[in-house]
ZATIMAR-893984 format. One record per residue (C-alpha): y, x, z. Coordinates in steps of 0.02 Angstrom, whole numbers, plus 50000, padded with zeros to 5 digits. Layout:
YXZ/...
***
This chain:
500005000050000/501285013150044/501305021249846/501615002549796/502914999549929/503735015049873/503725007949705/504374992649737/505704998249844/506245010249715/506314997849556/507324986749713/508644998849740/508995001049560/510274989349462/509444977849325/510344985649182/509475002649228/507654992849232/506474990049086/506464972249051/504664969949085/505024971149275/506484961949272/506254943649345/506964928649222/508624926149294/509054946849283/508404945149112/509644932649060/510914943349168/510674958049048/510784948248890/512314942448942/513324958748976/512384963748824/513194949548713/514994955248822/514684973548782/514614969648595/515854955748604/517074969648659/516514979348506/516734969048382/518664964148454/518984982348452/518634984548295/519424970748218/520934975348308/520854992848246/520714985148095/522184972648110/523204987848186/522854999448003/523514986147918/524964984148010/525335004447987/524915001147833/526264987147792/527554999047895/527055012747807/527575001147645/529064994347714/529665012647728/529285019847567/530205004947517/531705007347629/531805027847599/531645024447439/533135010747426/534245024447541/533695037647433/534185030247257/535675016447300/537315020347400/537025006447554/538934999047618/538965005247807/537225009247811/537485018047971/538075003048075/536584992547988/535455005948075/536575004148238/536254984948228/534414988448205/534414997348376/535674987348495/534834967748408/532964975748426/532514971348238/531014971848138/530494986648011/530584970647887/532084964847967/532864980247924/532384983347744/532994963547716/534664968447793/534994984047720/534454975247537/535584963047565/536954975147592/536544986647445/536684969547338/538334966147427/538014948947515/538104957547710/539074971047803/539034976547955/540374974948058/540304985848204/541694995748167/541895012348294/543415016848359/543465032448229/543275020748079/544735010948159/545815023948158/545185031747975/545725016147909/547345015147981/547865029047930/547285027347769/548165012447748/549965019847829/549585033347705/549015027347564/549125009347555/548384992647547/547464998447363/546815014447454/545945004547596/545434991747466/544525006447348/543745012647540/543154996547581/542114993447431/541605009647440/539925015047532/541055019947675/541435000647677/542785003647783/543664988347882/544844980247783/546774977447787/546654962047892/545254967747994/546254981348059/547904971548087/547604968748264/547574984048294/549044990648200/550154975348277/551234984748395/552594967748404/552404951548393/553734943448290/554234924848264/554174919648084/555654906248047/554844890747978/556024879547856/557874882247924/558724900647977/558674898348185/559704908548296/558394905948446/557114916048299/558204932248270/558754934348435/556834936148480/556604947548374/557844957048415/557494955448609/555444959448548/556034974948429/557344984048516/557334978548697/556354996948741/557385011948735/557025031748782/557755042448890/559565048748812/559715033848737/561605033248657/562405022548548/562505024548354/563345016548192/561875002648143/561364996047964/560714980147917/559524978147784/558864964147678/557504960747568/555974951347506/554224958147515/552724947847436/551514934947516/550044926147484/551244911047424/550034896047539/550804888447683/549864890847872/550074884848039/550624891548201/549984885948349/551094892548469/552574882748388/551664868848312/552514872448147/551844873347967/552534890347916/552454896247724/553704885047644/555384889847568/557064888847670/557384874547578/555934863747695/557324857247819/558134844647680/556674839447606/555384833747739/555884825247886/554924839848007/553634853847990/553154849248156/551224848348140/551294832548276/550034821348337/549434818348122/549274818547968/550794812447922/551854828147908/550554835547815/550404823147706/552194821347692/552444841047645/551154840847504/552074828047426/553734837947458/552884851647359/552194839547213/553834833147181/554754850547169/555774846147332/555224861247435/554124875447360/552914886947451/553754904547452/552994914747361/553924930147451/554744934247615/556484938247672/556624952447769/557994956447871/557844971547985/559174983748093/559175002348093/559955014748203/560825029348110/560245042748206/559255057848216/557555047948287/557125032248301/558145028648135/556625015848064/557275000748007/556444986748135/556284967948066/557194953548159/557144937848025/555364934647934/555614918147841/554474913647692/555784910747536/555894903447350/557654913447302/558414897147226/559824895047366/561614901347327/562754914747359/563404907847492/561614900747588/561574923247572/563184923647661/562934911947797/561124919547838/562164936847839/563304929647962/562024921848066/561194940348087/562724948948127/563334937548270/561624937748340/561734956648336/563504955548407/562884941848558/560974948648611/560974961048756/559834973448656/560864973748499/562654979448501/563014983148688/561254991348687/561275001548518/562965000848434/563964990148320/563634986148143/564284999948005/563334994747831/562394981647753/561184985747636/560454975847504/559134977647357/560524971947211/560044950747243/561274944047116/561534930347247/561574943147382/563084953947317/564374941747314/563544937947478/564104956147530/565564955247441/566264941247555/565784949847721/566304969047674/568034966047554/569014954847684/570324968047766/571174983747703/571014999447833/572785002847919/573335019247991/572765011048172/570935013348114/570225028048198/569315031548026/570915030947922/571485049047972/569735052447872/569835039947724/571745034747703/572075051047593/570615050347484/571125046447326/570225031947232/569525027847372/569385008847409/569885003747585/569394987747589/568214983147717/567274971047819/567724966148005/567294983948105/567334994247932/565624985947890/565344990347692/564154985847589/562714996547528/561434994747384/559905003947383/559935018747273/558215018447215/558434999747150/560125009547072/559225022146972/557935011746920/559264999546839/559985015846750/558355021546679/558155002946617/559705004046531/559415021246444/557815012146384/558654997646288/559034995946126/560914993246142/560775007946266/562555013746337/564265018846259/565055036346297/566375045246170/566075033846046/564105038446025/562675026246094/561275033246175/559805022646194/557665025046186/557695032446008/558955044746036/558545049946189/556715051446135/557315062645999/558295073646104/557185076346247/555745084946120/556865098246119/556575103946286/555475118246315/554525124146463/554495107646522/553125102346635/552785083646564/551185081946675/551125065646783/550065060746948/549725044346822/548105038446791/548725038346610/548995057846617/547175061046713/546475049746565/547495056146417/547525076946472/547845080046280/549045069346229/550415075146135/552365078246225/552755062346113/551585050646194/552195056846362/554125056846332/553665038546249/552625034646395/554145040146530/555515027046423/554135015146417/553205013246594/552075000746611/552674998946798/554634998146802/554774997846988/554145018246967/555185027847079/554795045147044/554365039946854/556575034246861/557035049746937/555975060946809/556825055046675/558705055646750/558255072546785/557565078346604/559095066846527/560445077946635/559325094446587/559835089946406/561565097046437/560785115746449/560205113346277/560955128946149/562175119946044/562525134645919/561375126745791/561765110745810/562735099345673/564425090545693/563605075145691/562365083045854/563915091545923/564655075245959/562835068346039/562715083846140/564345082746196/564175064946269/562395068346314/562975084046406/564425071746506/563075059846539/561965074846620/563385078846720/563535061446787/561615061746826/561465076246903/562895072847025/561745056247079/560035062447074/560445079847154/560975074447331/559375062747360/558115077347299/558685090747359/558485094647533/559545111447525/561095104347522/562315099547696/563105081847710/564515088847630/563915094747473/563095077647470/564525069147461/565695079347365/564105077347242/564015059647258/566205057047241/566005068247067/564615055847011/565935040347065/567215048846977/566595053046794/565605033046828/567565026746860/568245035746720/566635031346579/566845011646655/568725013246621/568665018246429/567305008246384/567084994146517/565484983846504/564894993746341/564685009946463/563784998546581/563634981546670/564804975046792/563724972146929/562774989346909/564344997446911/564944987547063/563274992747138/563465011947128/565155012347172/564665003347317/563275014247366/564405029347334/565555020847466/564645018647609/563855036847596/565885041747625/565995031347761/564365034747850/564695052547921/566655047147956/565655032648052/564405043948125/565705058048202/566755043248261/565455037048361/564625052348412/566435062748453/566675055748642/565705050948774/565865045548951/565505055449115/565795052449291/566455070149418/566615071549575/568175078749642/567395090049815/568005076649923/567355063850028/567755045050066/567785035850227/567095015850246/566995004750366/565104995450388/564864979950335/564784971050503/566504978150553/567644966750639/569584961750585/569944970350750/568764986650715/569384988550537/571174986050621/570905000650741/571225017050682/570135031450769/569245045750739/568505043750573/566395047150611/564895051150493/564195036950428/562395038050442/561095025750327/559505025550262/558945023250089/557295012850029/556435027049936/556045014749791/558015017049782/558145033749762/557955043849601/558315062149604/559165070049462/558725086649355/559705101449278/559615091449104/560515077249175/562035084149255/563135100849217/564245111549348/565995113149277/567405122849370/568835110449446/570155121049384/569625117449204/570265099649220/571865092649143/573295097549256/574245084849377/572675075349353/571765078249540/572645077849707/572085093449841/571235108849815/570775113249623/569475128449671/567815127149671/566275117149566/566025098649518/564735091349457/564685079549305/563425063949261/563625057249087/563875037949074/562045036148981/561265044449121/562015033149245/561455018149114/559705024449135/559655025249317/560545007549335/559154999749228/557765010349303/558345001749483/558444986749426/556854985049363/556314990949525/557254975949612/556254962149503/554734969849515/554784970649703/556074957549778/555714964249966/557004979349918/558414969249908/558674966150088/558714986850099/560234989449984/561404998750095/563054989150077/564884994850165/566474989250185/568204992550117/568805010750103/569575017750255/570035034050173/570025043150020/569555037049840/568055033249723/567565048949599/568655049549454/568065043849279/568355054349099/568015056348917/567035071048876/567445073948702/566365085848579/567115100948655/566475099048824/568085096148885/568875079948999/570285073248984/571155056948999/570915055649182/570795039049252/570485032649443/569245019449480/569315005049593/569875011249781/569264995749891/567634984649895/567554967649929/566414964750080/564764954450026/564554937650090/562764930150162/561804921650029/561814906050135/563664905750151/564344891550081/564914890049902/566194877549800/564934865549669/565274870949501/565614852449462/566214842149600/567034857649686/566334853549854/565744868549968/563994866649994/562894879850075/561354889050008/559924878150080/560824863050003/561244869049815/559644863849750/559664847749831/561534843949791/561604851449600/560044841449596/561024825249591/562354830849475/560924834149328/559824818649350/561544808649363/561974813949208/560134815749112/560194797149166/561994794649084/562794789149245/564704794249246/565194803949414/566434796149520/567094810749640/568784812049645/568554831149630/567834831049479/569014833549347/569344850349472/567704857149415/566344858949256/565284847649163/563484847349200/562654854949040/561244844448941/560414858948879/559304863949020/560504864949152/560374876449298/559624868749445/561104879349543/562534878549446/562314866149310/562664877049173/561654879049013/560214894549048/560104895748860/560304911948832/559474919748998/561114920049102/560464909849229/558494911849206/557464906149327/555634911349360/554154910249495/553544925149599/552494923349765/552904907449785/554834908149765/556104902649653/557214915549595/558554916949466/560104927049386/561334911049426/562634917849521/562494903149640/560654905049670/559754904349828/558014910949848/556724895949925/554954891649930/554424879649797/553054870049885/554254864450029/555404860049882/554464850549787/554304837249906/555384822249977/555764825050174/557094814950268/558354828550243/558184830450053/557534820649923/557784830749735/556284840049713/557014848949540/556154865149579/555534879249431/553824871449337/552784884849223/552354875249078/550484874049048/550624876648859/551754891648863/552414906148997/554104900149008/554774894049171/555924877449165/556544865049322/555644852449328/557004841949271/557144852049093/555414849949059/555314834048977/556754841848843/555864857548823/554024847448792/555044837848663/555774854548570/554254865048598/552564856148602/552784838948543/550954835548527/550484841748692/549624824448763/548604820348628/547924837748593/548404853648705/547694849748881/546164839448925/546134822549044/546214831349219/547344844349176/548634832949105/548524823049250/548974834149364/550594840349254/551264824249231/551274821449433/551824840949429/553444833949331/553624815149370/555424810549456/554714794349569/555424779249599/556004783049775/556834799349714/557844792049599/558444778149732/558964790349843/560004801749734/560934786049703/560194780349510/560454762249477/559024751649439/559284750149256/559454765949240/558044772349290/556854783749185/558094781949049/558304801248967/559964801648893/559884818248784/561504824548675/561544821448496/561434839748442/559714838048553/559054823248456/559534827748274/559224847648279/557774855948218/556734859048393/556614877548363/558354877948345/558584877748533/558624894948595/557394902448714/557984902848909/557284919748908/558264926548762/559394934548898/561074937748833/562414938648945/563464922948908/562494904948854/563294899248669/564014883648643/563054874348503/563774862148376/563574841948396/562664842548226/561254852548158/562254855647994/562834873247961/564834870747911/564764883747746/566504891447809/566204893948010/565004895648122/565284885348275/563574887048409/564154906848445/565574913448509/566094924748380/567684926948270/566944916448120/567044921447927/567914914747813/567014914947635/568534915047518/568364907347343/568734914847197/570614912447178/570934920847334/569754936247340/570454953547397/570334962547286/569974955947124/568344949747081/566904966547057/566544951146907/568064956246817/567864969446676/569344980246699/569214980946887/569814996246964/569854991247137/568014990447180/568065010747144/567105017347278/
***
């Protein structure tokens, strides 16, 4: 038994799959079959997906022959942001080739433009223009295109005028363009120029105005609006505008733009974009000239920033130039002009100018183009009797030798052995006549034809020569100043008075057979202003202001001193006070120089006159003063730590002079010698309008009553009140009830608090404000408006919802959030009770008529900030003699029988001679 035991015990402590199946019982037997079947299962799925997983290599393996291949033989648009897209979207090897196919055939591309391509194209574009970018972007580079890139070449945001010319427009521009200045910032002589550029001629909305932009100038007479609205109807109501041939689309734009004269910064800057169809008149030129002066002359960043107007330039408009003609030919310059010393000798020299010696200037590139057109006419140009036209000139100019006739044209790259007749026919016959450099080529090879050995010549050629030479005379005197760098100012001009002479004396002899009037006018014209312009710029640039002090000291009393303490005369003590360092900014060595007092005009100082002074210049001081105020605004905790004194107990203010070009002062002139003692905010104040004295906390409250009286057309009663003003009804002040238009008394929100530039204002919080208590019950406090950034009172808001967004409850703001802005802005019943509004009066807003019948974006911004608020005319009609909404001398545009001097129309005009 044991050998069998052993056995059994053995064949026991084996597994079954280890056993010969003759031992194993019926149930192990089926055991083994099992994990057989399992075992070979798993085989057979292993192999089939080894099999699955070769033909999937193989397919890839496919798919990138197919796509090497396709990048190997075909230039792929971008292909390296396809691939990037491959990677960051987790595509498919199929995928891929599909995508990159597509792009080869031109129906995708990617658009995951890197900063570097960004940049390529911009400056490809600055560079070489919108055809440059263009070739690029169809290139395999595929490089973004022009409007692709605009975002990020938009350094301003500009308003583009829709319909009517609008004050409120320019001045934001001109706010937007110039409003940013750097450091030694001075003023300079300033040109305005005008022009049209060319659109995509289809008309487009903009949302932030709700206007339908695109349409000519001429939009404002003939639809009713381009307010887009609440539907259709304006819409509809401009396409049938355009069908009838009432309003066009413009198929250009006016551009108007200011540029500094100066030495940097001298790029002209746009302030008017407005889409045009150049059928209006001479004097729709005129008026729209006026309109951008006075808003230069009015805005904070234009004149009193930069400098006043000198020039206005033009592109030779035949409407435009009597346009200029009215605005630069209205007064003779009088020995009291500080430019006459300069100009009053000069002789042939016109002296007839526009208000502030503007003149008028017309581009000399447009000039010399109009010449070269003229050479290339059949009736060509009289001089001495012999015309000189295409056919003669073409004749004359294949005598020149050693002449360089090749041309970055593509005609020249194409035609590299054509003969010198084909190109000298090819230069008087461009196919592009706006060709710059083609024009000035040709001047230049017309005036070389003077140099030209005459011994050979003919009588008949002698003569030809001899006014060919005289014409190369004249056109080298006009070309050479703009080409040649070498030469100073002066040689420029004496160039440039040579060319205006020989032009006067040719235009004399043969009048319009030499040339046309107006191109004749135009050069003289240009000629001009290039006289004035340095007499202009020395004018300007010859004096300057400083500020000195003298080496001694003042004495003041605090601000808290009594009658009795300012009475008392004792021993005079240092004054000790601290500054806020946010108050404080130090100056360098570049900002102020040490001049000896002795060098200063005589009887001029009281005291000692040894020793050092320092001296500030007036721009510095400008710098500082707006550096510190932006300080204040941003942080309104630093105006309570303005050190502030009272009057002068002894001694005087430092003295102020003119620093003129030689470093010298003179004209010494004392400042102010006593201060007015500053009053508490809170202290109580006389009501601009019914001249009672009401404090701080109550100006709100009491000016409150005053505008909703009068938005509700409710006559005031006060016996005071012819004594004082008339509340404004274009959003009036909630302090003073004048007009903010204009930013003199903005108001805006910050922390909480109203705060604003009215000289009557009183700083409060708005939430307490807002509300009717027992002691107050006007709750005209500043509202944001939900649809914009500007700031209005709460009573202004309904006016500026109608002029800005006159669609916003039907589709601006959803259910909830207009809601809760018309509760922000609702006057309630009891509120108007207790400010004293009759019952049938009552939400009733009474709104001037200039309000009702003007084009909305006529109204200009609140935030506009210029120092004074216009007055605006009853009527949205532009009189075509004066301006009345601006403060500002108006024009008179003169007919014909009465313009000084006579008419640049006339032939034998002499007076429009430089």
């Amino acid at each position: 038994m044991g050998p069998f035991v052993d056995v059994i015990k053995g064949r026991a402590e084996k597994p079954p799959a280890m056993l010969d199946c003759s031992v194993l019982s019926h149930e192990q037997t089926l055991q083994k079959i099992g994990n057989i079947e399992k075992s070979l299962k798993k085989e057979r799925l292993a192999r089939l997906d080894a099999t699955k997983a070769i033909s999937r290599l193989r397919v890839h393996q496919q798919t990138c022959r197919v796509l090497f291949d396709l990048v190997g033989t075909r230039d792929v648009p971008g292909l390296h942001r396809i691939f990037k897209n491959a990677k960051h979207r987790s595509w498919s090897m199929e995928k891929l080739l599909k995508m990159t196919q597509m792009a080869s055939e031109g129906t995708y591309r990617a658009k995951n433009f890197s900063d570097l391509e960004f940049d390529l194209a911009t400056t490809i574009y600055e560079l070489g223009g919108g055809a440059a970018l263009y070739a690029l972007q169809k290139s395999p580079f595929a490089f973004p295109s022009r409007t692709t890139i605009l975002e990020r070449r938009q350094d301003f945001k500009l308003r583009i005028t829709a319909g009517q010319v609008k004050m409120s427009d320019i001045l934001a521009n001109i706010e937007t363009m110039f409003k940013d200045v750097s450091p030694g910032h001075h003023k300079v002589p300033i040109t305005l120029s005008m022009d049209e550029v060319a659109s995509d001629g289809r008309p487009c909305y903009l949302p932030e105005t709700d206007d339908i932009t695109g349409l000519c100038e001429h939009a404002a007479a003939g639809v009713p609006s381009v307010k887009m609205g609440k539907d259709l109807n304006v819409v509809r109501a401009v396409a049938q505008a355009v069908r009838d041939g009432k309003i066009h689309v413009g198929k250009e734009v006016f551009v108007a733009a200011f540029a500094r004269n100066d030495e940097t910064d001298y790029g002209a800057k746009p302030v008017l974009l407005m889409p045009t169809c150049k059928k209006g008149s001479y004097r729709d030129a005129a008026l729209v000239i006026e309109m951008l002066r006075q808003a230069w002359k009015i805005s904070p960043y234009g004149e009193s920033l930069h400098g006043s107007l000198m020039s206005i330039a033009s592109d030779g408009d035949p409407k435009r130039c009597p346009a200029l003609y009215l605005h630069c030919m209205v007064r003779e310059l009088t020995p009291a002009d500080p430019v006459f010393k300069h100009l009053g000798n000069l002789p042939g020299l016109n002296l007839w100018t526009g208000s502030g010696g503007k003149t008028q200037d017309l581009d000399y590139k447009h000039d010399m183009k109009r010449l070269c057109k003229l050479f290339c006419t059949r009736e060509g140009l009289l001089i001495d009797s012999v015309v000189l036209n295409k056919g003669v000139l073409a004749a004359w100019l294949e005598r020149l030798t050693d002449v360089d006739w090749s041309e970055n044209t593509i005609f020249s790259l194409l035609n590299t052995e054509s003969s010198t007749l084909e190109r000298i026919h090819t230069l008087l016959s461009p196919k592009d006549a706006q060709d710059v450099p083609r024009a000035i080529k040709l001047l230049n090879l017309t005036a070389d034809l003077r140099n030209l050995d005459p011994s050979g010549f003919d009588p008949s050629e002698q003569k030809t020569h001899c006014a060919i030479s005289l014409l190369g005379e004249l056109l080298e005197a006009l070309v050479e100043p703009f080409i040649n760098p070498d030469l100073s100012i002066s040689q420029q001009v004496t160039s440039l008075i040579k060319f205006a002479h020989i032009l006067c004396a040719l235009f004399l002899k043969h009048e319009s057979a030499f040339m046309p009037h107006h191109l004749y006018n135009n050069l003289q014209c240009m000629v001009r202003t290039a006289v004035f312009r340095p007499i202009f710029q020395n004018t300007s640039d010859g004096k300057s202001i400083g500020w000195f002090w003298d080496s001694r000291f003042v004495a003041l009393d605090s601000a808290k001193a009594t009658r009795t303490q300012q009475a008392t005369i004792d021993r005079l003590r240092h004054l000790t006070f601290t500054f806020n360092g946010r108050l404080v900014i130090p100056l360098n060595s570049s900002q102020v120089r040490s001049i000896s007092i002795s060098t200063l005009p005589p009887n001029s100082l009281k005291g000692n006159r040894s020793g050092n002074t320092w001296v500030i210049a007036e721009t510095v001081l400008q710098d500082i003063k707006k550096t510190l105020l932006e300080r204040l605004q941003a942080n309104e905790g630093t105006h309570s730590k303005i050190p502030v004194f009272g009057r002068v107990r002894q001694g005087e203010f430092p003295y102020k002079a003119v620093i003129d070009s030689a470093e010298s002062l003179t004209n010494i002139e004392h400042t102010i010698t006593s201060i007015t003692p500053p009053s508490a905010a809170s202290a109580p104040q006389a009501c601009n309008i019914c001249c009672q004295q009401v404090s701080g906390p109550d100006r709100q409250n009491h000016m409150g009553r005053h505008i909703l009286r009068k938005l509700r057309g409710i006559a005031e009663l006060s016996d005071n009140i012819d004594m004082g003003s008339i509340v404004s009804m274009e959003h009036p002040c909630g302090f003073c009830g004048q007009s903010s238009i204009g930013g003199a008394c903005e108001v805006r929100i910050q922390s909480g608090k109203a705060l604003s530039k009215c000289s009557h204002a009183y700083e409060f919080r708005i939430g307490p404000a807002s509300k009717i208590s027992k002691q107050k019950a006007c709750t005209n406090v500043p509202v944001q408006c939900r649809l914009c950034t500007e700031v209005h009172w709460k009573y202004n808001m309904h006016q500026h919802l109608q002029a800005r967004h006159p669609s916003w409850e039907e589709n601006v703001l959803d259910g909830r959030e207009l809601q809760e802005f018309r509760d922000k802005i609702k006057i309630t019943y009891e509120e108007e009770t207790r400010l004293g509004i009759p019952d049938d009066r009552r939400g009733l807003h009474v709104v001037s008529s200039d309000v009702r019948h003007a084009n909305p974006l006529y109204l200009p911004s609140i935030r506009d900030e210029r120092g004074d608020s216009p007055r605006r005319p009853r009527r949205d009609t532009l009189n075509p003699v004066s301006f009345h909404p601006l403060p500002v001398q108006p024009i008179q545009l003169p007919t014909p029988s009465n313009l000084r001097p006579s008419s640049a129309l006339r032939n034998t005009s002499t007076d429009v001679f430089l």
